[in-house]
Structures are given as structure tokens and as C-alpha cells.
C-alpha positions in Angstrom: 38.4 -9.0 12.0 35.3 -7.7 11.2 33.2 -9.6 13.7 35.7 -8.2 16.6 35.0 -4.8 15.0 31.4 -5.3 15.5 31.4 -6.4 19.2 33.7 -3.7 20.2 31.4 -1.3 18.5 28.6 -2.3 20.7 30.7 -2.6 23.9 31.2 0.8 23.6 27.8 1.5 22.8 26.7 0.0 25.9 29.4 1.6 28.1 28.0 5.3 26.4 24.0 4.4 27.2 24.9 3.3 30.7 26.9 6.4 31.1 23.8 8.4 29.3 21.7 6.3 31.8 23.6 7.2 34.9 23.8 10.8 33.9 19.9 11.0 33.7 19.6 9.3 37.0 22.1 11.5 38.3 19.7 14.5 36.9 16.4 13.4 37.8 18.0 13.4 41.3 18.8 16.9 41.1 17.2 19.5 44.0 14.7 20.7 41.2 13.0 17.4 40.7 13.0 16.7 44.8 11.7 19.7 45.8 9.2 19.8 43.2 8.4 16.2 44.3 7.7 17.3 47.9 5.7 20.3 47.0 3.6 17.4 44.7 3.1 15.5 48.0 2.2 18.1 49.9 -1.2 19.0 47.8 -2.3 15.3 48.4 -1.7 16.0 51.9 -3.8 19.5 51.6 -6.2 17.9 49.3 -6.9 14.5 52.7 -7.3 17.0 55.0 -9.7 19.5 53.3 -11.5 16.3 51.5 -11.7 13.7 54.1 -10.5 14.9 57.3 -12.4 18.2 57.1 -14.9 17.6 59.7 -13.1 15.6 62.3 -10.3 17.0 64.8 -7.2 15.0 63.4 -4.1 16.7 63.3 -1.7 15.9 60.9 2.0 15.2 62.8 5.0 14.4 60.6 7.4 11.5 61.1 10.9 13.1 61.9 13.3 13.3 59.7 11.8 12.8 56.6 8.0 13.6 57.0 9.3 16.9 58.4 9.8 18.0 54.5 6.2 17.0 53.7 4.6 20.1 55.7 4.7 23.4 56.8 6.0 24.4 59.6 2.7 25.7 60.8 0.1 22.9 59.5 2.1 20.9 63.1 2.2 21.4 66.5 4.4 18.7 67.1 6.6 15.3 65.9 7.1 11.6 66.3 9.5 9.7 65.4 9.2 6.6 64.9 12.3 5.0 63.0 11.8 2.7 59.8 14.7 0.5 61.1 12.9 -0.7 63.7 10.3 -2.0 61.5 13.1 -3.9 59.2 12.8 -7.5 58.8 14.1 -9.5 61.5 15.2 -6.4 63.5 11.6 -5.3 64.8 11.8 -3.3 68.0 10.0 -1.6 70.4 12.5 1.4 71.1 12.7 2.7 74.7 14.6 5.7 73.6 11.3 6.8 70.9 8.3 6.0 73.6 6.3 8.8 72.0 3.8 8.6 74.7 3.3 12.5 74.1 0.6 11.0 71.4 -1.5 9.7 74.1 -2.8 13.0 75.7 -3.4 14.1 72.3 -5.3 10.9 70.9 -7.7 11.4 74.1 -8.3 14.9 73.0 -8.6 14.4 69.5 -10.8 12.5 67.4 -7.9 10.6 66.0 -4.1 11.7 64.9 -2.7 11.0 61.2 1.0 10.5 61.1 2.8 11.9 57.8 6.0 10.0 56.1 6.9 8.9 52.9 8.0 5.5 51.6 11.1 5.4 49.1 11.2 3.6 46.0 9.8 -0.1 46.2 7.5 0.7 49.1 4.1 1.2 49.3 4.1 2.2 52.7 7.5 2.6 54.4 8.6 0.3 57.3 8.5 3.4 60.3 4.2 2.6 59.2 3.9 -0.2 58.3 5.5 -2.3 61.2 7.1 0.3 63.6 4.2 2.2 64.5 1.7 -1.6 64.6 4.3 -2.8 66.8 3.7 0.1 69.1 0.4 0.2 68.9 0.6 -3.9 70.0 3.2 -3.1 73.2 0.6 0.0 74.6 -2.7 -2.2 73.5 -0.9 -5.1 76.0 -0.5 -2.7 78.8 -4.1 -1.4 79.3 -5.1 -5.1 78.3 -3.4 -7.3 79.4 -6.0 -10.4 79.1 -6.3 -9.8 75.4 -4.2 -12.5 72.9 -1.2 -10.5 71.2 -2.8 -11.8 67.8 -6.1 -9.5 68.3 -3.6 -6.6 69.5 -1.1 -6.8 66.6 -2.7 -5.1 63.3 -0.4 -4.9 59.9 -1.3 -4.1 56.7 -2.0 -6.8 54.2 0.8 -6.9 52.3 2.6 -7.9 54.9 3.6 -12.3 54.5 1.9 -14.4 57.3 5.2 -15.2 58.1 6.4 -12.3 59.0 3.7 -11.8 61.0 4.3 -15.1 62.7 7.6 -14.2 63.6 6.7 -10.3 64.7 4.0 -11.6 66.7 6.7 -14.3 68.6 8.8 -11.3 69.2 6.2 -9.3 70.8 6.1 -11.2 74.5 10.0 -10.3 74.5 9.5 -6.3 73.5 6.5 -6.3 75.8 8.9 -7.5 78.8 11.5 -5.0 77.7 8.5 -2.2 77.9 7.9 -3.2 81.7 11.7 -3.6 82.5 11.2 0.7 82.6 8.6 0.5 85.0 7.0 3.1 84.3 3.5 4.6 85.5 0.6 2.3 84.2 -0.9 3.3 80.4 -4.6 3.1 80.4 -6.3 3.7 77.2 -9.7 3.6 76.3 -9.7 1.1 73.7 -7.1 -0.6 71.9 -5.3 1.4 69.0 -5.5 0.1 65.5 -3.4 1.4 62.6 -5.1 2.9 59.6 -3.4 3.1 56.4 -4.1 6.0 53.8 -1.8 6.1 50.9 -2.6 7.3 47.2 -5.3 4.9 45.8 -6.6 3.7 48.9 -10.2 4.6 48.1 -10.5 6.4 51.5 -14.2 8.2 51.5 -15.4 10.5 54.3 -18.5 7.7 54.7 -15.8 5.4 55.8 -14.0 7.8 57.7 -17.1 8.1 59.8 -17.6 4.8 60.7 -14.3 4.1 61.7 -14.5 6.9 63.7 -17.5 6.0 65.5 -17.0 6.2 69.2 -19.1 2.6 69.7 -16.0 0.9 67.8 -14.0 -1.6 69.9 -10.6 0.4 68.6 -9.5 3.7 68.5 -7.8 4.6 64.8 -4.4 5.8 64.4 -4.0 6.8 60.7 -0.8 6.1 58.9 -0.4 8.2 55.9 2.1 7.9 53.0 2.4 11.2 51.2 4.5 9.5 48.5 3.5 7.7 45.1 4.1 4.5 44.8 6.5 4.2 41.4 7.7 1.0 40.0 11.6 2.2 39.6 11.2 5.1 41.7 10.1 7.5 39.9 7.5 9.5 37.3 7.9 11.5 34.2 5.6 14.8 34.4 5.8 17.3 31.4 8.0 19.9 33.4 9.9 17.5 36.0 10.4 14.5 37.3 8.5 12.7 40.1 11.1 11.1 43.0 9.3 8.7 45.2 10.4 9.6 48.7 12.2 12.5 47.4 13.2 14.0 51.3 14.9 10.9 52.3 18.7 10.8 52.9 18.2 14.5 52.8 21.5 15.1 54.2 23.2 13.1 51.0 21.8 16.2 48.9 20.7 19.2 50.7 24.0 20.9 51.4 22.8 22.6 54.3 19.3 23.8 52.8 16.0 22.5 54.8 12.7 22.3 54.9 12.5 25.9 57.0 13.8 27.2 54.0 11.9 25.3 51.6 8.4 26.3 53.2 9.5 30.1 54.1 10.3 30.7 50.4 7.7 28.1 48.8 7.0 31.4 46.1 10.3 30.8 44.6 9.8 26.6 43.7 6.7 26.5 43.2 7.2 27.3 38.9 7.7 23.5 37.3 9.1 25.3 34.0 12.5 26.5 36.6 15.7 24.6 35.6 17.9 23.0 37.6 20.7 25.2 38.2 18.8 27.8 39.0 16.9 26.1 41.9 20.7 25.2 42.9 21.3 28.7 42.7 18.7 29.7 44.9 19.3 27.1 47.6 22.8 27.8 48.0 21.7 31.8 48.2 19.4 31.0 50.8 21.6 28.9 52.8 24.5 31.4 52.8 21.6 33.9 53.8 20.8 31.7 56.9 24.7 31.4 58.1 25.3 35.4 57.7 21.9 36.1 59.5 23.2 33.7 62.3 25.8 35.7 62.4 24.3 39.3 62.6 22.1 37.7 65.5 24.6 36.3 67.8 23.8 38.1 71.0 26.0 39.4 73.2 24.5 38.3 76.6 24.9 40.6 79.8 21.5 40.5 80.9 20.0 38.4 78.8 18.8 35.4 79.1 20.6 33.2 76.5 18.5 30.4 76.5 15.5 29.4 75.4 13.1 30.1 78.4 9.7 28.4 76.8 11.9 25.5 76.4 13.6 24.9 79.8 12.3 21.9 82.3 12.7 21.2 85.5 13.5 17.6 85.7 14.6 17.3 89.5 13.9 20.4 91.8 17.8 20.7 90.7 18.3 19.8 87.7 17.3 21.5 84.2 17.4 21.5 81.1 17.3 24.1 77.9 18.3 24.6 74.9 19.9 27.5 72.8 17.6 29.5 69.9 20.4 31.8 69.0 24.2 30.7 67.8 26.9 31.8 67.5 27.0 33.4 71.0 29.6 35.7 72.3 29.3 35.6 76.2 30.9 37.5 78.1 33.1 36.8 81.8 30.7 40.1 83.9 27.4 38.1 82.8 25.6 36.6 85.8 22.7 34.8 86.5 20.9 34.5 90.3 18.4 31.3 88.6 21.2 29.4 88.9 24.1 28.0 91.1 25.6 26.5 87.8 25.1 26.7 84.1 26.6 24.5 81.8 26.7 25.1 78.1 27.5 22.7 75.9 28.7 23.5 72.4 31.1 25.2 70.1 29.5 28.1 69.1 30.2 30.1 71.9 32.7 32.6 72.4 33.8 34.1 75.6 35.1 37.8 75.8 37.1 38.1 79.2 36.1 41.7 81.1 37.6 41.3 84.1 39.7 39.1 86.0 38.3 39.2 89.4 34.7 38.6 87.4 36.4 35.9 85.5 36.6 33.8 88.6 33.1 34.0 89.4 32.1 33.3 86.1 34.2 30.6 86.1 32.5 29.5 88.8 29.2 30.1 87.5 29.3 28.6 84.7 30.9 26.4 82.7 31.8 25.5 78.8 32.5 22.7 76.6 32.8 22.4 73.4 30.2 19.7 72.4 27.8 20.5 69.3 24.5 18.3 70.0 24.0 16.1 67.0 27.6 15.3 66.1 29.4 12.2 66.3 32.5 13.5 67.6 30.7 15.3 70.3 29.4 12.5 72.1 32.4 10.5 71.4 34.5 13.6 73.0 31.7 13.2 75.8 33.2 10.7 76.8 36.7 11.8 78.3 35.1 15.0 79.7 31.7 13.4 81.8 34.7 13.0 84.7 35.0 16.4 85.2 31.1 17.3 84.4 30.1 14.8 86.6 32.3 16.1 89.2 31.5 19.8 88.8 27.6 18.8 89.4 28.3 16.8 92.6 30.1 19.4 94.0 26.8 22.0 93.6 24.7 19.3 94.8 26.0 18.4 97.9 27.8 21.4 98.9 25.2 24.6 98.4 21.9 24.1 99.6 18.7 24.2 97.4 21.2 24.4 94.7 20.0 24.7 91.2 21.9 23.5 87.9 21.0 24.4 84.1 22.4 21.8 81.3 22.2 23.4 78.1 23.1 22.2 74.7 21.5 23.6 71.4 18.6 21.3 70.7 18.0 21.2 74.5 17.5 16.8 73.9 21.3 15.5 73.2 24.3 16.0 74.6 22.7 18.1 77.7 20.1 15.1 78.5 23.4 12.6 78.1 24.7 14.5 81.0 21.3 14.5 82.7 21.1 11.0 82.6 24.8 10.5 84.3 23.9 12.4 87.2 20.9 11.3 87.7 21.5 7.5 87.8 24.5 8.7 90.2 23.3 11.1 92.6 19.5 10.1 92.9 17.4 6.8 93.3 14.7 5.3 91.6 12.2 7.7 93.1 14.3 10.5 92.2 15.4 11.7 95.5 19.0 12.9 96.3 20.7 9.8 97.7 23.5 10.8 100.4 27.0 11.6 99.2 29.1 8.5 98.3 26.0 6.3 98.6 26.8 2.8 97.2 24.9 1.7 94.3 24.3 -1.0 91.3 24.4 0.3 88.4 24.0 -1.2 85.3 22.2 -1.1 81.4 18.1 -2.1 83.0 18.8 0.9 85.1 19.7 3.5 82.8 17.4 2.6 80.3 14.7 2.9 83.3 16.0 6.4 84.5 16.3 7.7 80.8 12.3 6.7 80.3 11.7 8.6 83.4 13.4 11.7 81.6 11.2 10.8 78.5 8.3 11.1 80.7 9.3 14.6 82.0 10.7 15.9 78.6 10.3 14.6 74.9 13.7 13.8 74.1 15.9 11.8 71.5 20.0 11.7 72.4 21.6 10.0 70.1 22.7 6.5 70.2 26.4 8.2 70.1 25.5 10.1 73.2 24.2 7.3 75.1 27.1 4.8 74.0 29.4 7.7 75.7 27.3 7.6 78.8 26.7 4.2 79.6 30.7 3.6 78.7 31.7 6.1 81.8 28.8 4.5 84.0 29.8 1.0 83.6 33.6 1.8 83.5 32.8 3.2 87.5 33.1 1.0 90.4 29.9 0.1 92.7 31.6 2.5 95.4 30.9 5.5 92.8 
């Protein structure tokens, strides 16, 4: 009796310290401990560049999503985004829909570029860094020399097995064909790229720095940097908080709507260690309702305005653009014209539409055109879907039937649901050389030449759609006949 006493005292023991255990996890994963984890990453990231990057022209560019947390807003001029899954083992990839060849004009300008992310607990260096990027670097280093051996071209970091490498270097002759499936204008760079990796502890001096830098080198470096400390379960205990490894990733798991804007526009209020935990809550959630009222208060009402984003529009065909929207909500009403423009579609559900008059209705109705498709949502580009018919349809009829005609796609971010659209017209109504093809004109289509035409767009306009969008796209552009 006694002895069954005794093991069901320390079941329940056990049961209470893993609950004590999960609780404490639980905490420690609290906003407090994050964003005090980020702000900690940050000063290593201050303390590279004033300390060892000081007298070279590097700029620092973060790794979207999560290096984006890791620095201001104003330290970057622009991203990359390389993605960590194409580095996973046995799924290596060169992506064609994350070319990032808007690096290249800045690597010839620039001493050198230093790409920010963070690793997660486990990593040293996360996979986006320590394959993703190398694998990259190998594809380009192939196209402006192509008599060099893929072994010479391919550079990991050490901790990667030799059999991985083995097997990433057999996959390389297969991305490398994928690459020139685009066909895209020739890459020519100086000399080969090589990655560089700079994490804490890597005994990085400015001597070395300088020598690697030196413009008789055979390479040209590409620093990889990992903002993160490397902890063996993930974390650190400091007196005040405690240290996350990778804090920023997942960060739409536990954000609730607060970002890194907000983070680095009121750094004053995060910045005390001694702060508990509900109140950083407290202040994130004020700060995020703040944002969605002053949304609100700045939804324009657009007569004669110009609604979107004007520094941000491109001219992808002499008919086709694209924008995106800096303001939403927006409350639009049927009297507001535009002479740009033959058509203007907006795409999202944020707008609202005040009817002034009926005979201006019909023009406007004619003029431009709404649907209710938020970039960056699943059930967007599913609903994408159904509606490209009638998109598509509206296009071709400005195209073919009003001379010099031009058309505006807008969506908010100006690189999702507008560019899916984009993409659909132009692998319908133009050829390979982008020239308008006759109306009706007979054509192959299939996956080579989508991806080809959506590199093209790449080239014109950094853009990312999502892999919703484009399953929506290439599902109506296979589903057509030949006799489109």
C-alpha cells in the first residue's frame, strides 16, 4: 500500500514540474523576453558595423521576414529574401520566383553587401545562409563561368557533412538548367561570389576584413551574418530577462498584429530590461489599436487624388502597370476620374465606394474596376481564381479595342495579387519579346512558359506573389484551350 502511495506521489510530482516547466517555457516566450532579445541582436549588429565594417561601403540588407525585426527601418535601403526552406535537406532549390538579381547592381557598386537573419534554436547559422544563399551564389558563379567545375563554384560553411555537399553539388547541374529554362539576359560578374560567414564568436578582425576584400582576390565576398546567439536549448538566462535565440521567427504565431514598424518607431518604450511582462503586452496591444484607428482617420477620400502610390508604379509593357496602395481603408467615390488611364483595377477589400451620381456611375464603372482581393491572403488568391475570367476579359477588351490604351493593376503591396494578374495577361496577349500578339492569336502555353514570363516581370519589378497566387494563375492558364 505504501509503495503504491509512494509512486503515485511522485507521478504527480512529475506531472506538477512538467506543468511548472511548460509554464516557464510558456513565459520566457512572452513578447518581453523577444523583443528584448531582438533589441540584444541588434547592438551586435551596431557594434559589426561600427567595429569591422566601419571603413568599407557594405550595406547591411535584412533577410525578409524575419531579419526584417533585426534593424531599423532606416539602417536599409532595401531586402532579399531568400527562404530557409530552400536550403532544407534534400529539398535544395534555386527558386525562380526569389531571383534577387537586384543584389547585383549593388555588389558592383559596393565594396561588398552583408545579409542579416537569425538562426533559431539548434542553428548556428540558419539554412536561408547557410545553403540557400551558397546555392545561389553557385547558379550566378556558373553563368558568368561557365568553364569552371561546380565544386570550385559551390562554397558552404564547414559544418556542413561532405555528404551533403555531395548530394547539393549533384543537384546543382539540374537547378543550373532550371535557371536557363527563363532565358533571361546573360549575368556577367566580375568574379565569382563566395559566401562569408560572420556570426557571434567568429573571430572576424578588420585585418581580415581587408584582405578579403582585396580587389586582386579571385572572389568577390558576400557576407552572411547571423544576428542570433547560438544557445544550446534555445535560450539564455540574463539578470532581467531571458535571451530567445531567433526570437522574430514565426512572428505571426505571437505578434498579434504588432511589428517591427512599431517596435523600432517606439524603441524608447522597450528598451528598460527591469519592464514586466504584462506591461510590454500592454503597450503592444496600445500601439497596435493606435495603428488600426490612425488607418482609419487617414483613409482618403479620393476625387482628385491620386490614390496610389506614385513612386511605386512601373511600367511593365507600354500598357500595362503596376502600383500599389500606401493608404487603406479607402472610400472612393463614383465622380473620381483619372485621364493616366484607360482602366484601373483595384484589388482589395478595403475600399469603399460612395455612389454620386448615376450617369458618373457608368463611367466609373467603366473606368475602373473593384475586387475584393487583400494581397497576402490565402483566400484571396484562392478567390483569384473564379474571378481571372472576367479580369482577363475586361483587360482584352482595353487592349485591343482603344488605341495606345493604358491599364493600372493595383493591389496593396503592389507585388501579389496585382502581379498574378500581370502575369495572366501577359502570357495571353503578348509573346516572348513582349509585343502585343494579334487578337485570338493561337498559342502554347504551358508551366516553362510562365515561369519564363514571370522572371521577365522580376527583371522589370522586384516582386514576390505568393505561391497561392500563382497556383490560382497557372490553374486558369492551363485549364484554357490552345485556341485562347
Amino acid at each position: 500500500m505504501a509503495q503504491n502511495e509512494s509512486i503515485s506521489d511522485r507521478t504527480q510530482a512529475n506531472r506538477k514540474l512538467r506543468k511548472k516547466e511548460k509554464e516557464e517555457r510558456k513565459s520566457n516566450l512572452g513578447l518581453k523576453n523577444r523583443l528584448l532579445s531582438i533589441i540584444h541582436d541588434h547592438r551586435y549588429l551596431i557594434k559589426l558595423k561600427n567595429e569591422i565594417f566601419s571603413n568599407y561601403k557594405i550595406p547591411l540588407i535584412p533577410n525578409e521576414r524575419c531579419g526584417l525585426w533585426y534593424m531599423k527601418p532606416s539602417e536599409y535601403t532595401t531586402t532579399t529574401y531568400f527562404k530557409s526552406t530552400d536550403g532544407h535537406n534534400h529539398e535544395w532549390d534555386f527558386s525562380l520566383r526569389r531571383l534577387n538579381f537586384h543584389l547585383l547592381p549593388l555588389l558592383e557598386q559596393n565594396d561588398s553587401l552583408g545579409i542579416v537573419d537569425s538562426a533559431r534554436s539548434g542553428k548556428r547559422i540558419p539554412d536561408s545562409l547557410s545553403k540557400t544563399i551558397p546555392i545561389w551564389c553557385a547558379i550566378l558563379n556558373k553563368a558568368s563561368f561557365p568553364d569552371r567545375a561546380w565544386n570550385d563554384l559551390l562554397v558552404l560553411p564547414p559544418d556542413i557533412s561532405p555528404l551533403e555537399r555531395s548530394e547539393i553539388l549533384a543537384k546543382l547541374p539540374f537547378l543550373f538548367q532550371k535557371f536557363q529554362s527563363l532565358m533571361l539576359k546573360p549575368i556577367i560578374l566580375k568574379r565569382p561570389l563566395r559566401p562569408v560567414w560572420i556570426y557571434l564568436g567568429c573571430h572576424l578582425k578588420s585585418e581580415n576584413l581587408k584582405e578579403l576584400l582585396d580587389s586582386d582576390r579571385e572572389f568577390q565576398p558576400l557576407f552572411l551574418i547571423t544576428v542570433s546567439i547560438e544557445c544550446k536549448d534555445g535560450s539564455l538566462k540574463y539578470p532581467h530577462f531571458t535571451y530567445i535565440q531567433g526570437a522574430a521567427d514565426d512572428h505571426e504565431l505571437w505578434a498579434r498584429g504588432f511589428d517591427y514598424r512599431m517596435l523600432w518607431e517606439n524603441i524608447h518604450l522597450f528598451t528598460d530590461e527591469t519592464i514586466n511582462q504584462d506591461e510590454v503586452s500592454r503597450i503592444c496591444q496600445m500601439l497596435v489599436e493606435s495603428k488600426h484607428k490612425k488607418d482609419s482617420c487617414d483613409a482618403i477620400s479620393a476625387q482628385e487624388d491620386v490614390f496610389w502610390n506614385v513612386n511605386d508604379t512601373t511600367e511593365i509593357t507600354k500598357h500595362l502597370y503596376v502600383s500599389s496602395i500606401p493608404k487603406l481603408p479607402l472610400t472612393l467615390s463614383t465622380c473620381w476620374k483619372n485621364n493616366q488611364f484607360n482602366l484601373i483595377m483595384i484589388f482589395d477589400e478595403e475600399i469603399t465606394l460612395v455612389e454620386m451620381d448615376k450617369a458618373d456611375s457608368h463611367d466609373f464603372g467603366n473606368h475602373v474596376k473593384l475586387y475584393p482581393l487583400t494581397s497576402r491572403t490565402k483566400i484571396a488568391s484562392r478567390k483569384l481564381r473564379k474571378l481571372l475570367p472576367d479580369i482577363v476579359r475586361s483587360v482584352e477588351n482595353i487592349l485591343y479595342n482603344q488605341s495606345n490604351s493604358k491599364i493600372l493593376l493595383v493591389c496593396r503591396t503592389g507585388d501579389d495579387i496585382s502581379i498574378g494578374v500581370l502575369l495572366a495577361c501577359i502570357v495571353l496577349f503578348y509573346n516572348e519579346a513582349w509585343h502585343l500578339t494579334p487578337q485570338n492569336t493561337e498559342r502554347k502555353i504551358d508551366k516553362k512558359l510562365v515561369h519564363k514570363q514571370l522572371a521577365r516581370i522580376v527583371e522589370k519589378r522586384r516582386v514576390q506573389p505568393s505561391r497561392a497566387t500563382l497556383n490560382s494563375v497557372n490553374y486558369y492558364l492551363m485549364s484554357l484551350t490552345p485556341h485562347h
